[in-house]
PADOTOR-460741 format. One record per residue (C-alpha): residue in three letters; x negated, y, z negated. Coordinates in nm, 2 decimals, decimal comma, padded with zeros to 4 digits, m for minus. Example, Ala and Ser with C-alpha at 12.3 -4.5 7.8 and 13.67 -1.06 7.14 Angstrom:
2
   res       px       py       pz
   ala   m01,23   m00,45   m00,78
   ser   m01,37   m00,11   m00,71
//
This chain:
226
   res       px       py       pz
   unk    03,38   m06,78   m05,55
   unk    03,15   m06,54   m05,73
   unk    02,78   m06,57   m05,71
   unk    02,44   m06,41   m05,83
   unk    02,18   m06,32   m05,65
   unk    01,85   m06,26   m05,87
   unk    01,59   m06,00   m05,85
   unk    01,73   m05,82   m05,55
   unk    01,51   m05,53   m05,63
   unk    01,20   m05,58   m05,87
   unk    01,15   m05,40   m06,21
   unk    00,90   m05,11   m05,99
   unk    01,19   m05,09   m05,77
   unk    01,46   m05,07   m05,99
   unk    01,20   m04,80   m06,14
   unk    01,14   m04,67   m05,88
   unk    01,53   m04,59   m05,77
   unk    01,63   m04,47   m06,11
   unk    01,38   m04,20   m06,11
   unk    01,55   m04,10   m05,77
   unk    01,91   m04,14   m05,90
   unk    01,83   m03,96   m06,22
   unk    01,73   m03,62   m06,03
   unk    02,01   m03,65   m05,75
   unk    02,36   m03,47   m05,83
   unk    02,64   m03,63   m05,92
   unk    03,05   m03,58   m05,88
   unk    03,34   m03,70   m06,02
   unk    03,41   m04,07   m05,84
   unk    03,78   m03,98   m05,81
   unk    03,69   m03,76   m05,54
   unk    03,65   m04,05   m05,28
   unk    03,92   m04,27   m05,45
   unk    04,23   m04,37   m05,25
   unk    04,59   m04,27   m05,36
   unk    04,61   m04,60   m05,63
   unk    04,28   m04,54   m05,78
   unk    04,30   m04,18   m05,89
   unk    04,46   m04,29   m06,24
   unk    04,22   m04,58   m06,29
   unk    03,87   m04,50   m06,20
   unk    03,68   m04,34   m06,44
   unk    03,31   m04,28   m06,35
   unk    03,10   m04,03   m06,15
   unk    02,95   m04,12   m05,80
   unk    02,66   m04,02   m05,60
   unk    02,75   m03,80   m05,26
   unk    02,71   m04,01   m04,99
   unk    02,55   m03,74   m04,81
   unk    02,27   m03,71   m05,12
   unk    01,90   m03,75   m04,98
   unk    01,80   m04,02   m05,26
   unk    02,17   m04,16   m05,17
   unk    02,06   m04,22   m04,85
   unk    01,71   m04,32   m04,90
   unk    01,78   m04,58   m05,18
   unk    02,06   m04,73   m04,97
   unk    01,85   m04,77   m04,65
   unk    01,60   m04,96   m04,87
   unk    01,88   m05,19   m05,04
   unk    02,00   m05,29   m04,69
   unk    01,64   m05,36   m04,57
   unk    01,64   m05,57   m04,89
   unk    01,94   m05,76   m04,85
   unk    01,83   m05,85   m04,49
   unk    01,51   m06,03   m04,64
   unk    01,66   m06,20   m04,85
   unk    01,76   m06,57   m04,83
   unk    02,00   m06,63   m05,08
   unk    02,22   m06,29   m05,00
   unk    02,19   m06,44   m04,64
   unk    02,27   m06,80   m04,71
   unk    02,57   m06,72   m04,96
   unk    02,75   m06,39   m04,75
   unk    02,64   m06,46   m04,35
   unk    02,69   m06,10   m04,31
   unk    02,78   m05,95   m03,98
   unk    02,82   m05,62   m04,15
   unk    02,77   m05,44   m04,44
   unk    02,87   m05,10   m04,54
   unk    02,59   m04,87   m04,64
   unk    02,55   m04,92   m05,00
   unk    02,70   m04,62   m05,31
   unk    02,63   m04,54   m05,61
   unk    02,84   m04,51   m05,96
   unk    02,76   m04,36   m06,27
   unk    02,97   m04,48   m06,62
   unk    02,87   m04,25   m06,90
   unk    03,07   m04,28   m07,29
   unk    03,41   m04,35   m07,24
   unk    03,38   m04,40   m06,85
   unk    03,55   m04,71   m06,69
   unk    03,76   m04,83   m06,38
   unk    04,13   m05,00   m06,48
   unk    04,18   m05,34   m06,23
   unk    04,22   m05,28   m05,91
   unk    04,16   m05,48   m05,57
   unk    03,90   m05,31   m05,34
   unk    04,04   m05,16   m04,95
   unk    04,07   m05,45   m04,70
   unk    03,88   m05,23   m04,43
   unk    03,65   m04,95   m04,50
   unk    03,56   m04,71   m04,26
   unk    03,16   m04,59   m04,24
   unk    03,19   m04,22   m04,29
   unk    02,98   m04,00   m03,97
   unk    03,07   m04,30   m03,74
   unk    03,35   m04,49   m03,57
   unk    03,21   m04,82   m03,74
   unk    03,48   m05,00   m04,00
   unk    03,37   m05,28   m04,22
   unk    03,66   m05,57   m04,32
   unk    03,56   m05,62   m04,72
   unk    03,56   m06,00   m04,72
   unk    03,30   m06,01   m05,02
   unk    03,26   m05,70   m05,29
   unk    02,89   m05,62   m05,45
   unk    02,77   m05,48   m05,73
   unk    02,34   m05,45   m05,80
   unk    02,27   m05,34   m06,15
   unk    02,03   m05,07   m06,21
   unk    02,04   m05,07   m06,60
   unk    01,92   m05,36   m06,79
   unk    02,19   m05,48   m07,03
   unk    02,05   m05,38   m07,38
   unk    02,09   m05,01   m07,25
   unk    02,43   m04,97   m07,30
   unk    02,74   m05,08   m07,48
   unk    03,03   m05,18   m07,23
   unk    03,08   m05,15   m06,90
   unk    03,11   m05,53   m06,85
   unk    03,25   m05,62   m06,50
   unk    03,55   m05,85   m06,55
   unk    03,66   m06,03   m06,23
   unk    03,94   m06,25   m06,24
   unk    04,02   m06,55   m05,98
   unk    04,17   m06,86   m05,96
   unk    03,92   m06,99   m06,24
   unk    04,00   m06,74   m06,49
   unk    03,81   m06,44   m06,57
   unk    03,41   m06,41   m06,54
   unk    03,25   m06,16   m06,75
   unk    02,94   m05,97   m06,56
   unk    02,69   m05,77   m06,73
   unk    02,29   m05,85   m06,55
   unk    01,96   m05,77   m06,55
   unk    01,83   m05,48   m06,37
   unk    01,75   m05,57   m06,07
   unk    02,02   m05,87   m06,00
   unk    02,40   m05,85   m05,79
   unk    02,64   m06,01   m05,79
   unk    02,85   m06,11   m05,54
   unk    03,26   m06,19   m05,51
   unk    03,57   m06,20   m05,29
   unk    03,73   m05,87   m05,20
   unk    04,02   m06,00   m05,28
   unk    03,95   m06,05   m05,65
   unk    04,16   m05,83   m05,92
   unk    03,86   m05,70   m06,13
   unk    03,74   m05,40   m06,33
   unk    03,47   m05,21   m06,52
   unk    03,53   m05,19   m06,92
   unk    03,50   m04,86   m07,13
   unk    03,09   m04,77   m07,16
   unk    03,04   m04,70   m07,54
   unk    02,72   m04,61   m07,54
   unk    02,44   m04,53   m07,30
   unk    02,49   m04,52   m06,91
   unk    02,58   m04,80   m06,65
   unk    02,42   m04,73   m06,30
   unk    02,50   m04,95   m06,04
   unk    02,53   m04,96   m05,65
   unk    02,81   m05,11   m05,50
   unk    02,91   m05,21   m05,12
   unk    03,10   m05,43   m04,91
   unk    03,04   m05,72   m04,69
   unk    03,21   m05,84   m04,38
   unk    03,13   m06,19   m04,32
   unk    03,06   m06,39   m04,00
   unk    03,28   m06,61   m04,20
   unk    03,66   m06,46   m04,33
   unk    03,75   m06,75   m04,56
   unk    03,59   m06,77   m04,88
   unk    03,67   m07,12   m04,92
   unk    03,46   m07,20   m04,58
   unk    03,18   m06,97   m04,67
   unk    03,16   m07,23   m04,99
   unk    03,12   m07,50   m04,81
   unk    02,88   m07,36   m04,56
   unk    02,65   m07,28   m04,88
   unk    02,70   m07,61   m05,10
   unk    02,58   m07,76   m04,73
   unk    02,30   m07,53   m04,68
   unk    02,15   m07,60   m05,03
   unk    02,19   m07,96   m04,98
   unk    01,97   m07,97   m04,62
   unk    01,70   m07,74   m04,81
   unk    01,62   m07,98   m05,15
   unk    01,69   m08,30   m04,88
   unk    01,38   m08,08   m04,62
   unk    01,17   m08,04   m05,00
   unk    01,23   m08,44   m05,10
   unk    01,23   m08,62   m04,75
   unk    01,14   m08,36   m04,49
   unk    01,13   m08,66   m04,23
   unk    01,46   m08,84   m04,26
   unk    01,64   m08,84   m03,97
   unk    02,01   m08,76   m04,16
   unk    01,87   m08,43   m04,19
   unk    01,90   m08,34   m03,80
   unk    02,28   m08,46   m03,80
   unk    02,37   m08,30   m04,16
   unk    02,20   m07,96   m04,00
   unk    02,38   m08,01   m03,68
   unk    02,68   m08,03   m03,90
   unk    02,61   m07,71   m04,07
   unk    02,55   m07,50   m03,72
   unk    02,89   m07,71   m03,58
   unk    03,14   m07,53   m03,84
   unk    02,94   m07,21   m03,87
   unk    03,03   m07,23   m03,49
   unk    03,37   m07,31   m03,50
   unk    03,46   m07,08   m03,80
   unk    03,27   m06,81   m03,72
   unk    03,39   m06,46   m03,57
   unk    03,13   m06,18   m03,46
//
């Protein structure tokens, strides 16, 4: 299932990064695209290898880490160290499904892509475009968010990035490999996890909520891999 996670970064933040990402250099994205990709994607990315690259990433990750929802919704084990991607007029990304395993460049580290991201550095009045369609088993959901806000979806998912017809689209995007494989269990594992937290807000002292948390830690246990 796809899911949103708000305000990953604030407004200063997101401020903050652009000013960064607007000085740093950036390439044509077909560079680092696999074999399929080359006729589809149309954009410009950031060098991995790019000081504000590397420095904006680190702080993305130390974001994601405290954050509940990202935690409660992906139960990450790993995640690879978030990019950058730059759609201009006219640049866009045909559907495509993103590599089952990625490996982390400089290291001998691979990441299996159970769940795709995408954090959106522009806020949607700046440009024309550059929607994120991604298409599943209930049809196809059209993305465009706030500054600031990511969203989050199955790796498996067919999607892509409309033409931009006016302004820029910056984004960041990364993959997650979950303690969890199946998307199906990871949903279940959330709808239960937001059910035990408004039951601890409403009746913090029932006892139900001991045996339905018990419940919760059972199939992360018995599903789980790390």
């Amino acid at each position: 299932m796809m899911h949103i996670i708000p305000s990953l970064l604030s407004k200063e933040q997101v401020r903050q990064a652009r000013h960064a990402l607007d000085k740093a250099a950036w390439t044509d994205g077909r560079v680092s695209a696999g074999h399929q990709a080359l006729s589809a994607k149309h954009n410009q990315q950031l060098d991995q290898d790019d000081p504000a690259s590397q420095q904006i990433s680190d702080f993305i990750l130390q974001q994601l880490g405290g954050n509940p929802r990202f935690m409660a919704t992906a139960l990450p084990l790993k995640v690879f160290p978030p990019r950058f991607n730059r759609y201009q007029v006219g640049g866009h990304y045909h559907n495509h499904i993103d590599s089952a395993v990625l490996s982390v460049p400089g290291t001998p580290h691979r990441v299996r892509g159970d769940m795709s991201a995408t954090l959106f550095l522009c806020e949607p009045e700046e440009y024309d475009g550059g929607e994120l369609i991604i298409e599943d088993s209930y049809g196809n959901h059209n993305v465009k968010l706030a500054a600031g806000d990511m969203v989050l979806y199955p790796g498996s998912s067919l999607h892509r990035v409309t033409p931009v017809t006016r302004g820029v689209r910056l984004a960041s995007f990364f993959w997650i490999q979950s303690m969890i494989r199946q998307d199906s269990q990871r949903s279940i594992l959330l709808n239960l996890d937001d059910a035990i937290q408004a039951l601890t807000a409403k009746v913090p002292e029932d006892p139900a909520l001991a045996q339905l948390t018990g419940v919760y830690h059972n199939l992360l246990r018995q599903w789980s891999s790390t």
